[in-house]
DSSP file (Angstrom, degrees, kcal/mol; ACC not computed):
  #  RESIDUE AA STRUCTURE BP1 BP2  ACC     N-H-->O    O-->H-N    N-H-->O    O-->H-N    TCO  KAPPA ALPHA  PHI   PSI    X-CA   Y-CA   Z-CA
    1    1 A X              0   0    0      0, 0.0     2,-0.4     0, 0.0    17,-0.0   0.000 360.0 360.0 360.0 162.9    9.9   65.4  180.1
    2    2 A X        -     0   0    0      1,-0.1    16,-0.2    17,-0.0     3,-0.1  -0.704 360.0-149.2-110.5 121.5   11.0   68.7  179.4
    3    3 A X  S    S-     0   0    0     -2,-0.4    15,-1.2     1,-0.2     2,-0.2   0.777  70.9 -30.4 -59.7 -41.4    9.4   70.8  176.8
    4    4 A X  E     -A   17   0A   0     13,-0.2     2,-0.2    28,-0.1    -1,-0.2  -0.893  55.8-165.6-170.6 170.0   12.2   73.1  175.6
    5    5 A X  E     -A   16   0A   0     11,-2.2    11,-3.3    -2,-0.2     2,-0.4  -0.860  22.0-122.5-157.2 158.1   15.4   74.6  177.5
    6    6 A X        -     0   0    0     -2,-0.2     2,-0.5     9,-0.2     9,-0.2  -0.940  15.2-145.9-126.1 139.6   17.8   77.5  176.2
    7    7 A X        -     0   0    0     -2,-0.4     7,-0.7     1,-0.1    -2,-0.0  -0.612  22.3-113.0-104.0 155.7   21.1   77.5  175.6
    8    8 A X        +     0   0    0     -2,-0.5     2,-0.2     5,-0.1     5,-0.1  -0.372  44.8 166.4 -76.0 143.0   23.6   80.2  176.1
    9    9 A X        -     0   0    0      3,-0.3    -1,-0.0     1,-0.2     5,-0.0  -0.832  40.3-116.5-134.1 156.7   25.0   81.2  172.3
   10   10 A X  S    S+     0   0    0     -2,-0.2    -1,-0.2     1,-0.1    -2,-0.0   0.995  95.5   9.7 -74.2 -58.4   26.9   84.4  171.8
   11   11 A X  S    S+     0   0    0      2,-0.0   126,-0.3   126,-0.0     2,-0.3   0.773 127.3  26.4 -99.5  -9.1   25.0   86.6  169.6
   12   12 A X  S    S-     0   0    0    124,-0.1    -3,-0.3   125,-0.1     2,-0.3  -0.764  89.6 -93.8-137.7 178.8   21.3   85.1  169.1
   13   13 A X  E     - B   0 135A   0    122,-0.6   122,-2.1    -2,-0.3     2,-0.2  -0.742  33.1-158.3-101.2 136.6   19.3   82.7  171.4
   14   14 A X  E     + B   0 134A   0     -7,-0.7     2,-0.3    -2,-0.3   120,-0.2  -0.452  14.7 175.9-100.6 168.9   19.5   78.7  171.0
   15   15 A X  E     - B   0 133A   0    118,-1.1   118,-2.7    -2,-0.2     2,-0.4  -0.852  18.7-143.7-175.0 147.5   16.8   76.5  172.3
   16   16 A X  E     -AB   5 132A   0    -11,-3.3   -11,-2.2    -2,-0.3     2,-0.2  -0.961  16.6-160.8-121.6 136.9   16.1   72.5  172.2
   17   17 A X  E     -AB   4 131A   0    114,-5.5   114,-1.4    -2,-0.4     2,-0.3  -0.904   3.6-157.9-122.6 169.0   12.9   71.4  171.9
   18   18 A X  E     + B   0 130A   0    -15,-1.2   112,-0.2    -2,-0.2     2,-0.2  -0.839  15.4 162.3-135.4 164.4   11.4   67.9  172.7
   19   19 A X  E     - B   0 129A   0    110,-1.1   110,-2.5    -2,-0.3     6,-0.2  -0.703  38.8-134.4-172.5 127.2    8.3   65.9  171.7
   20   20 A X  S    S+     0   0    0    108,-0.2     2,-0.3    -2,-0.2   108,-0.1   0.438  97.8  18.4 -79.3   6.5    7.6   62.3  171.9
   21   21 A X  S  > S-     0   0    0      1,-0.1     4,-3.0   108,-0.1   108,-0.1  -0.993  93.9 -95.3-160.1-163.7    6.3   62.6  168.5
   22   22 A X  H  > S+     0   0    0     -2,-0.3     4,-2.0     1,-0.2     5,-0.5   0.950 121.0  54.8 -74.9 -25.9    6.6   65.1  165.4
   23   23 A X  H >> S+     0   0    0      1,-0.2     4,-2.9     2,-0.2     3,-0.7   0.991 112.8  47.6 -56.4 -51.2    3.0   67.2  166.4
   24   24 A X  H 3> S+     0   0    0      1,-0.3     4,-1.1     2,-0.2    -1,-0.2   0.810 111.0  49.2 -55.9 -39.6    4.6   67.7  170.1
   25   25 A X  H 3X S+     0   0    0     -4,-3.0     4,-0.9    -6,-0.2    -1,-0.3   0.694 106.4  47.3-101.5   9.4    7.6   68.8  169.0
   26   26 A X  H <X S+     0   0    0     -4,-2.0     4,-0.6    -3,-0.7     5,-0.2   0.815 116.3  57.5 -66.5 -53.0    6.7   71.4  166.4
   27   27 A X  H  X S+     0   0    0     -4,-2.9     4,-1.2    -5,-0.5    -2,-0.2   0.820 110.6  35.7 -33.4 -45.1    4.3   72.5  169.5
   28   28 A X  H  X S+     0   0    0     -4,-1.1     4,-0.6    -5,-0.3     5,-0.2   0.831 118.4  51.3-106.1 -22.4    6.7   73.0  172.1
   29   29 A X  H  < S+     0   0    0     -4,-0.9     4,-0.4    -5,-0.2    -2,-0.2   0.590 115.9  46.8 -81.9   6.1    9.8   74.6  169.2
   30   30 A X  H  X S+     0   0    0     -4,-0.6     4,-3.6     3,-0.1    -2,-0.2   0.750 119.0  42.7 -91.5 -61.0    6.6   77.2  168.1
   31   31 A X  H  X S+     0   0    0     -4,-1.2     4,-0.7    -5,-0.2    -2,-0.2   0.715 111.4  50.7 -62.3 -12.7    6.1   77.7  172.0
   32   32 A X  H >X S+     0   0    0     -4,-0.6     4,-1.0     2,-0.1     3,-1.0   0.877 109.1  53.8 -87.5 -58.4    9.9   78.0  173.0
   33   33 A X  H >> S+     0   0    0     -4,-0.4     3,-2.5    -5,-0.2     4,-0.8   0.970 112.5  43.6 -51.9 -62.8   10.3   80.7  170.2
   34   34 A X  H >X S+     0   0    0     -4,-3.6     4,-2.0     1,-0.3     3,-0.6   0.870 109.2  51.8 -34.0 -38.9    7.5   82.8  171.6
   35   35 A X  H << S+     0   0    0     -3,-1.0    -1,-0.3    -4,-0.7    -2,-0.2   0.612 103.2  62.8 -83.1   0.3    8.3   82.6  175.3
   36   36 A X  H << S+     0   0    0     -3,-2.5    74,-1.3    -4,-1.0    -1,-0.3   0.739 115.9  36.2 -86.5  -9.5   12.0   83.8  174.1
   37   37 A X  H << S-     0   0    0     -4,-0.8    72,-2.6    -3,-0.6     2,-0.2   0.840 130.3  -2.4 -93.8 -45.8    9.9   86.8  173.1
   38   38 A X  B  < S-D  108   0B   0     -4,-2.0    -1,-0.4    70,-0.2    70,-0.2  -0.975  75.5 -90.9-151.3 143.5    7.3   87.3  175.6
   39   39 A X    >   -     0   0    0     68,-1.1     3,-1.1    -2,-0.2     4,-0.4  -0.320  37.7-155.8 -68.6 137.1    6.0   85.9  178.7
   40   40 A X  G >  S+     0   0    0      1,-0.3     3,-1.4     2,-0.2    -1,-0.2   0.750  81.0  67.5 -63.4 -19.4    3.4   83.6  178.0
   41   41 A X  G 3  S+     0   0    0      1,-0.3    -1,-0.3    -6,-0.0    -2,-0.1   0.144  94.3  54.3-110.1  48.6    1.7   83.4  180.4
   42   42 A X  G <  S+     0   0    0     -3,-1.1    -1,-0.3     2,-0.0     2,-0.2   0.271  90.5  99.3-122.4 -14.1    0.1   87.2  180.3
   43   43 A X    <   -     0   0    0     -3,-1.4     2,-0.2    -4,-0.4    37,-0.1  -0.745  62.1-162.1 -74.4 140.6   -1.1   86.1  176.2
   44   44 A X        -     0   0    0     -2,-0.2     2,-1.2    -3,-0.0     3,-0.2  -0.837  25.1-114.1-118.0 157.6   -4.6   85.1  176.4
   45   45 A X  S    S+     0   0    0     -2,-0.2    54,-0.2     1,-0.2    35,-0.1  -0.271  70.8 129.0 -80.8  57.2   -6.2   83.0  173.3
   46   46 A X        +     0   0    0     -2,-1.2     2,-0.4    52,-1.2    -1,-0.2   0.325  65.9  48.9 -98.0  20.5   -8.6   85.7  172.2
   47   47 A X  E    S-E   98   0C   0     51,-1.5    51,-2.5    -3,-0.2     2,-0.3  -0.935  70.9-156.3-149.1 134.1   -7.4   85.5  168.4
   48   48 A X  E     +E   97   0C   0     -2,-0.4     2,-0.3    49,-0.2    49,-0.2  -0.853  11.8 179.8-110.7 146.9   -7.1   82.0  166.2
   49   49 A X        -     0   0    0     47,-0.9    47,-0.3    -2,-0.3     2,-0.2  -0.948  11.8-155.9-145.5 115.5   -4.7   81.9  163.3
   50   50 A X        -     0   0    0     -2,-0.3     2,-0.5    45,-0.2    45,-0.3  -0.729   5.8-164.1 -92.9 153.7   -4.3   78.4  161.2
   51   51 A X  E     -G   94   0D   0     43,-1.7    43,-1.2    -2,-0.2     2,-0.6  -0.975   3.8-168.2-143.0 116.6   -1.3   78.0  159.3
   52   52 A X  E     +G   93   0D   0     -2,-0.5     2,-0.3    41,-0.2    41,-0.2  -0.949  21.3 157.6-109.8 103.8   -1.2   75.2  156.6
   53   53 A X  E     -G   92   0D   0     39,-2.7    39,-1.8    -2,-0.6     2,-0.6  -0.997  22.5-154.0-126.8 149.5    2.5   74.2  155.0
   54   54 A X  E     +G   91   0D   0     -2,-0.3     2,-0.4    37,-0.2    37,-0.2  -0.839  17.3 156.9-127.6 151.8    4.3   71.7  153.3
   55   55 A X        -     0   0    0     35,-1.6     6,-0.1    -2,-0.6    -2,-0.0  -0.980  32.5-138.5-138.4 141.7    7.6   70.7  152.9
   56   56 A X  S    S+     0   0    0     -2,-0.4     2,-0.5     1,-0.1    -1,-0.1   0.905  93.2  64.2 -84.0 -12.4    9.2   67.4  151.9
   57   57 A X  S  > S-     0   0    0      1,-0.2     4,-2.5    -3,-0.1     5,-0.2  -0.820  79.5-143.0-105.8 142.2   11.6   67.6  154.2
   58   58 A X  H  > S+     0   0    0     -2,-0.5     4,-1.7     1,-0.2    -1,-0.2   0.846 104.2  47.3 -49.9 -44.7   10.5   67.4  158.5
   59   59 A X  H  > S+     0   0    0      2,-0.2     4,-1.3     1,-0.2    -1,-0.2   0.825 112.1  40.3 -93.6 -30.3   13.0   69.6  159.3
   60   60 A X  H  > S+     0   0    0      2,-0.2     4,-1.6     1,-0.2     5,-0.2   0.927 112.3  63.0 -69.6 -36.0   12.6   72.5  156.6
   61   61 A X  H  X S+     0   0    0     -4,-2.5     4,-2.4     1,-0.3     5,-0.4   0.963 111.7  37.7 -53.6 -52.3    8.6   71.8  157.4
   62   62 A X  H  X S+     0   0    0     -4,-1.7     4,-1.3     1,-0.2    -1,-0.3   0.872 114.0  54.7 -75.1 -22.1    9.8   73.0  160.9
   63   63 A X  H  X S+     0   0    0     -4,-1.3     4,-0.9    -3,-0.2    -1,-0.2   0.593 113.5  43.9 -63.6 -26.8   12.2   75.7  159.6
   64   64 A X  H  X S+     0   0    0     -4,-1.6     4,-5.3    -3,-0.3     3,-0.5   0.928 111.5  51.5 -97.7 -41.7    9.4   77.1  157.7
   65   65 A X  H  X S+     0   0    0     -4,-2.4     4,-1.0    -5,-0.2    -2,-0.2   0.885 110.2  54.7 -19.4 -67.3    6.6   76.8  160.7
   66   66 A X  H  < S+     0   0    0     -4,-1.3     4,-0.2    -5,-0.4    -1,-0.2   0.750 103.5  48.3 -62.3 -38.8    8.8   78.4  162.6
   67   67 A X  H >X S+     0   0    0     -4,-0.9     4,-2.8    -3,-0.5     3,-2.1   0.846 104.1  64.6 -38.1 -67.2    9.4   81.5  160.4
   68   68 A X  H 3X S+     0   0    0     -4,-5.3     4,-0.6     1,-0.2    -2,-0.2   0.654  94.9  56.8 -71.3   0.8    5.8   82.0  159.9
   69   69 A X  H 3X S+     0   0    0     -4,-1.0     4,-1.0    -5,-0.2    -1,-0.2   0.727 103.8  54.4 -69.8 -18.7    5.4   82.7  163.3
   70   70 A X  H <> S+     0   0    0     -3,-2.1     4,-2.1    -4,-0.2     5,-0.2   0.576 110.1  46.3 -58.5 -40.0    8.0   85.5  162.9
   71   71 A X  H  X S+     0   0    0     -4,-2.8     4,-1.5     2,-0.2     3,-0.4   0.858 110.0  48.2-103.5 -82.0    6.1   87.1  160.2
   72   72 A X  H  X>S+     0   0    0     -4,-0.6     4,-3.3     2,-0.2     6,-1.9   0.679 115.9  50.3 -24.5 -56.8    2.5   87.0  161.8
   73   73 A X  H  X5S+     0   0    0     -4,-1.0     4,-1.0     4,-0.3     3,-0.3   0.964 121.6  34.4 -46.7 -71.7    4.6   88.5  165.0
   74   74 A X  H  <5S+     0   0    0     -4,-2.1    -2,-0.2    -3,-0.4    -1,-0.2   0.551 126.6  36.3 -66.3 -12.4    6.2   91.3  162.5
   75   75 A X  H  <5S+     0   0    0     -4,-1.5    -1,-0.2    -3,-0.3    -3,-0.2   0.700 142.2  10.6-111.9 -12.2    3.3   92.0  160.1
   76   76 A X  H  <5S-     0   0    0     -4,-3.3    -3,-0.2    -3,-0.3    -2,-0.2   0.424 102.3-125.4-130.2 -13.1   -0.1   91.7  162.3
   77   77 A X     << +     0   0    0     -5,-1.9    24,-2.5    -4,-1.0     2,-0.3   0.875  53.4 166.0  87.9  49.4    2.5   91.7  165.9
   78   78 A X  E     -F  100   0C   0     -6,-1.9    -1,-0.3    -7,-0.2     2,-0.3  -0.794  22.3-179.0 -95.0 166.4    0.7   88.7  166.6
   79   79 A X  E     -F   99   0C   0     20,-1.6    20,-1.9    -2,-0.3     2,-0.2  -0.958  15.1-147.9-165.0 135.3    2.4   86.2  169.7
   80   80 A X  E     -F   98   0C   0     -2,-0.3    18,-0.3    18,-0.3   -37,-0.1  -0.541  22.4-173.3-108.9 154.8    0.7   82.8  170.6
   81   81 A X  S    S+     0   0    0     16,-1.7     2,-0.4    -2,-0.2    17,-0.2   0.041  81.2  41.6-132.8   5.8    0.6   81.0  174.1
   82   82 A X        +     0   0    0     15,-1.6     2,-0.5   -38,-0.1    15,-0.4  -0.753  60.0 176.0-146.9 122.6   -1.1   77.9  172.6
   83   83 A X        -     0   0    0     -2,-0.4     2,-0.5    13,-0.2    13,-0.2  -0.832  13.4-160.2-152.7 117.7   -0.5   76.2  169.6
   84   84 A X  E     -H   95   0D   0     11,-1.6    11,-2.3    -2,-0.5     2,-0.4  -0.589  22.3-163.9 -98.0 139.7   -2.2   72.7  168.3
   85   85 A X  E     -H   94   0D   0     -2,-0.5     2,-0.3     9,-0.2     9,-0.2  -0.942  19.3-170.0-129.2 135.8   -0.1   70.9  165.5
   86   86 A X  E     -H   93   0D   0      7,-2.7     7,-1.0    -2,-0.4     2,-0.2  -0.799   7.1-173.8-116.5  87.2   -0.9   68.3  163.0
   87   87 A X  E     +H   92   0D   0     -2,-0.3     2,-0.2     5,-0.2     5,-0.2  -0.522  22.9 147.1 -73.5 124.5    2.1   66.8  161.2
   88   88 A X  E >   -H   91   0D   0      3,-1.2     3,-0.7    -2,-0.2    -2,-0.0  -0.605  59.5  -9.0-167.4 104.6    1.0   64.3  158.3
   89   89 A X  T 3  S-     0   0    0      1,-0.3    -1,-0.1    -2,-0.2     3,-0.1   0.994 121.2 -58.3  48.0  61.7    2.4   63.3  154.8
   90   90 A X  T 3  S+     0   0    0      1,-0.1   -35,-1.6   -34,-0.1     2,-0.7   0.572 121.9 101.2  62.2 -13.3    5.0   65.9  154.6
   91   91 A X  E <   -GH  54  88D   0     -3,-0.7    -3,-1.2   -37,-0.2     2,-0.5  -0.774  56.9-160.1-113.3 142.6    1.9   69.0  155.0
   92   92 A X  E     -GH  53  87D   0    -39,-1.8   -39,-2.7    -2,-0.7     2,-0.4  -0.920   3.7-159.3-122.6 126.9    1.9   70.4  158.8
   93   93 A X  E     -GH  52  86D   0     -7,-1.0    -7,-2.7    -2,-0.5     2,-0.4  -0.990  14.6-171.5-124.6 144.5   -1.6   72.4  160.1
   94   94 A X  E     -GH  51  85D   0    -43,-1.2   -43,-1.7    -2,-0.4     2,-0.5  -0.937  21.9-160.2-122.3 112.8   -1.5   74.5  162.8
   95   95 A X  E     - H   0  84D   0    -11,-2.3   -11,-1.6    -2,-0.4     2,-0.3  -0.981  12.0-169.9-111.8 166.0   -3.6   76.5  165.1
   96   96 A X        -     0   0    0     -2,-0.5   -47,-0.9   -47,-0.3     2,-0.4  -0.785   6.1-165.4-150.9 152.6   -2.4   79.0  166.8
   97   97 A X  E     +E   48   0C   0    -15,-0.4   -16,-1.7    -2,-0.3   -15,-1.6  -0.962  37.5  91.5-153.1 118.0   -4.2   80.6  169.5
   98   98 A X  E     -EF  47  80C   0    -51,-2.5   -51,-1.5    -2,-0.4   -52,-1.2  -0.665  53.9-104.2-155.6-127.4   -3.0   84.5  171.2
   99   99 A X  E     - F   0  79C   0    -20,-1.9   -20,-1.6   -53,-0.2     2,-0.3  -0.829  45.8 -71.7-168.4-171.8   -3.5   88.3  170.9
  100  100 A X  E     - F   0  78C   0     -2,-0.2     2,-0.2   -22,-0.2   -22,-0.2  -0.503  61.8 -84.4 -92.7 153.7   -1.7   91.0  169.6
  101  101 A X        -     0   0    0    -24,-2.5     2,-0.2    -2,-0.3    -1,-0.1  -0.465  41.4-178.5 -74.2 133.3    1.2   92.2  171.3
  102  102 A X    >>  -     0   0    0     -2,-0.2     3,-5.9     1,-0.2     4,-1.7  -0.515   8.0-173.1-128.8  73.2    0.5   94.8  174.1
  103  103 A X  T 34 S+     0   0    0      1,-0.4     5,-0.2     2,-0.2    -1,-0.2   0.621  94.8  63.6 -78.8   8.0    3.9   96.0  175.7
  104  104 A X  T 34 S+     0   0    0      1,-0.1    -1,-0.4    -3,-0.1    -2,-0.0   0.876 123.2  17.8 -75.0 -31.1    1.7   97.7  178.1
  105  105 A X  T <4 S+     0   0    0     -3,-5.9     2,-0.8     1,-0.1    -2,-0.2   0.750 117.5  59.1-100.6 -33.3    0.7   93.7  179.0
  106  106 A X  S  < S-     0   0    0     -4,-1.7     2,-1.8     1,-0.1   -66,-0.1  -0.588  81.7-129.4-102.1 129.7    3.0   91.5  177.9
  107  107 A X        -     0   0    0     -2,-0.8   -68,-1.1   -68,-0.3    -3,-0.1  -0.505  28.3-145.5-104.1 118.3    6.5   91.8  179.0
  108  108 A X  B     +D   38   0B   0     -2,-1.8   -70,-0.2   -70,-0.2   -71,-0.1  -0.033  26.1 170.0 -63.1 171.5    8.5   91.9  176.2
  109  109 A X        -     0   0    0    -72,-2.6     2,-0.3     1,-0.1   -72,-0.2   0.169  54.4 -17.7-136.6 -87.3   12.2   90.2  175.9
  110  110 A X        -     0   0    0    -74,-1.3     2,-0.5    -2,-0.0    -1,-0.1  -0.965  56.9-111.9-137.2 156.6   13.7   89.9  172.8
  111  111 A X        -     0   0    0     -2,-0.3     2,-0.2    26,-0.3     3,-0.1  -0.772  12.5-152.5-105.5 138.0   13.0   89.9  169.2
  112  112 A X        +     0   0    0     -2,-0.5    25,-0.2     1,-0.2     3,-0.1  -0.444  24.2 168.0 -82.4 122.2   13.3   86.8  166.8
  113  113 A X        -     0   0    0     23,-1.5     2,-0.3     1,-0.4    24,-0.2   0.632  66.6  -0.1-105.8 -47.7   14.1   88.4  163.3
  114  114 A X  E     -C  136   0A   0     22,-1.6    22,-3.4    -3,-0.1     2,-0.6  -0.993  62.9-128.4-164.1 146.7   15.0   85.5  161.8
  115  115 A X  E     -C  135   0A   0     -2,-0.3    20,-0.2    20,-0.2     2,-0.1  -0.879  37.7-148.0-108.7 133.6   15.3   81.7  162.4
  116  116 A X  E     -C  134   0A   0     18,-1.3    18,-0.8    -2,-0.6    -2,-0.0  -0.519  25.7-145.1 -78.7 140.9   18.8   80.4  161.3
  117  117 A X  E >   +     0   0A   0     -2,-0.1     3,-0.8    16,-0.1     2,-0.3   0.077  62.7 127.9 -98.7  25.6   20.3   76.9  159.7
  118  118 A X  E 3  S-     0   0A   0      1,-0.3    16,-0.2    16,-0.1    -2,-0.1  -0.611 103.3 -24.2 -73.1 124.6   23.8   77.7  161.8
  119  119 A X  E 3  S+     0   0A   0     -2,-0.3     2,-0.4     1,-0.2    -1,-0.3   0.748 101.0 164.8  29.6  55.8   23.9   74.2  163.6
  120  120 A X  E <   +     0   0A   0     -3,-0.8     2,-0.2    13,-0.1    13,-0.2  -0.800   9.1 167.9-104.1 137.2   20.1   73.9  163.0
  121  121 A X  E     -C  132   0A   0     11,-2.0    11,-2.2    -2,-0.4     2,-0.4  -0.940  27.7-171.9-155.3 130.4   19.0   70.3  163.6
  122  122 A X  E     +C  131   0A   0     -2,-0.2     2,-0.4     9,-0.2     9,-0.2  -0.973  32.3 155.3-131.0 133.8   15.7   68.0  164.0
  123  123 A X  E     -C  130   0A   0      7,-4.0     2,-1.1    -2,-0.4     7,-0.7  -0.958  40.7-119.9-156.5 149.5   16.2   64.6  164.9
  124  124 A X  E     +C  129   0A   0     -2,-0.4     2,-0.5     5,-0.2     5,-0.2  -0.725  21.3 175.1-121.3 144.4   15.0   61.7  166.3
  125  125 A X        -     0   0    0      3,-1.7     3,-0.2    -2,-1.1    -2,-0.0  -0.927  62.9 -55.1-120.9 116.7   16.6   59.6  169.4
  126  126 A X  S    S-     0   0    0     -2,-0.5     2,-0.7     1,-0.2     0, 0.0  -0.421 120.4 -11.3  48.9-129.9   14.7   56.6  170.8
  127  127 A X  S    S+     0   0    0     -3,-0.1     2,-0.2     2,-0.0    -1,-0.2  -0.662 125.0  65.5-128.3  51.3   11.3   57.4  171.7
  128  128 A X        -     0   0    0     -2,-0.7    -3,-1.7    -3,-0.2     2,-0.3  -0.892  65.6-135.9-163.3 157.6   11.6   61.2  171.5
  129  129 A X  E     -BC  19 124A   0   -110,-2.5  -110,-1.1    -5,-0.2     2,-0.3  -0.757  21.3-169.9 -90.1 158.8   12.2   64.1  168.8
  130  130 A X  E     -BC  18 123A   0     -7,-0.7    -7,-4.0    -2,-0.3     2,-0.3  -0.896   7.5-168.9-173.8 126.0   14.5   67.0  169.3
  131  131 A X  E     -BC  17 122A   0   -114,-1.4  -114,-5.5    -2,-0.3     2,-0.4  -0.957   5.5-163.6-127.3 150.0   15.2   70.1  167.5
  132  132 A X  E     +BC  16 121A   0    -11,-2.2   -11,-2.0    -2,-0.3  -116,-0.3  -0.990  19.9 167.2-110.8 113.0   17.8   72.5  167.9
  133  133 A X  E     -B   15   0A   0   -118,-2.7  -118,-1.1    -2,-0.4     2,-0.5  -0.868  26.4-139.4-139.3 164.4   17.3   75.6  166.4
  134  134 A X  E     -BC  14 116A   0    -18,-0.8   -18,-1.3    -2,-0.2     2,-0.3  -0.983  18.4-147.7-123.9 125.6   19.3   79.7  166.7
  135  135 A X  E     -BC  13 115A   0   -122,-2.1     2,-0.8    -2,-0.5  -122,-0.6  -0.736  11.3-132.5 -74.2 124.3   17.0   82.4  166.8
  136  136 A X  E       C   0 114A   0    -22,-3.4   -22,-1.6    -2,-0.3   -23,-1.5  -0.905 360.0 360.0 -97.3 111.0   18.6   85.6  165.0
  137  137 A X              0   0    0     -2,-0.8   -26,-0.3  -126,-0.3    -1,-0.1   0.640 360.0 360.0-102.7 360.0   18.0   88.3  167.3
């Protein structure tokens, strides 16, 4: 099964992500927003960063997840290539595993400012989750 794919949008970047439960797919939309940024696989896991939040709702939980990975990128220009998630009575913990952004190493792409609730969606179908989220770039 397919981890994320992106789809062409006119002004910002779209992406689906999948997970056959909610930890997987918070994992692989944290990891589709990075790789939209940088390639991954030139971030090494030399710096761990845990991120503890709650939400009642799963999908704001993921709106909000997702955000703070934008502001660690824009306030310490940190960028992850690995990232373990524990979803569980509404509070989601995170670790997060990269380096600092190096554009001399990392080949940069484009920058996430901001994650948008234009046709923003987490749902689940059969025996998988999928979120759809726009990246403001």
């Amino acid at each position: 099964m397919a981890k994320y794919k992106f789809i062409d949008h006119t002004a910002d970047v779209m992406f689906e992500a999948y997970g056959g439960n909610l930890n997987k797919l918070f994992e692989n939309s944290g990891l589709a927003l990075q790789e939209l940024q940088v390639e991954l696989k030139n971030v090494k896991p030399k710096i761990i960063r845990e991120i503890h939040l709650e939400n009642k709702s799963v999908e704001m939980l993921l709106f909000d997840f997702l955000q703070e990975l934008i502001f660690l990128k824009d306030t310490e220009q940190l960028i992850f290539s690995k990232i373990k998630i524990n979803v569980k009575d509404n509070k989601l913990n995170a670790i997060c595993y990269g380096e600092k952004i190096d554009i001399k190493k990392h080949e940069c792409k484009v920058d996430a400012k901001a994650i948008t609730l234009h046709k923003y969606e987490v749902k689940k179908e059969k025996d998988k989750w999928i979120a759809r989220v726009i990246v403001d770039i």
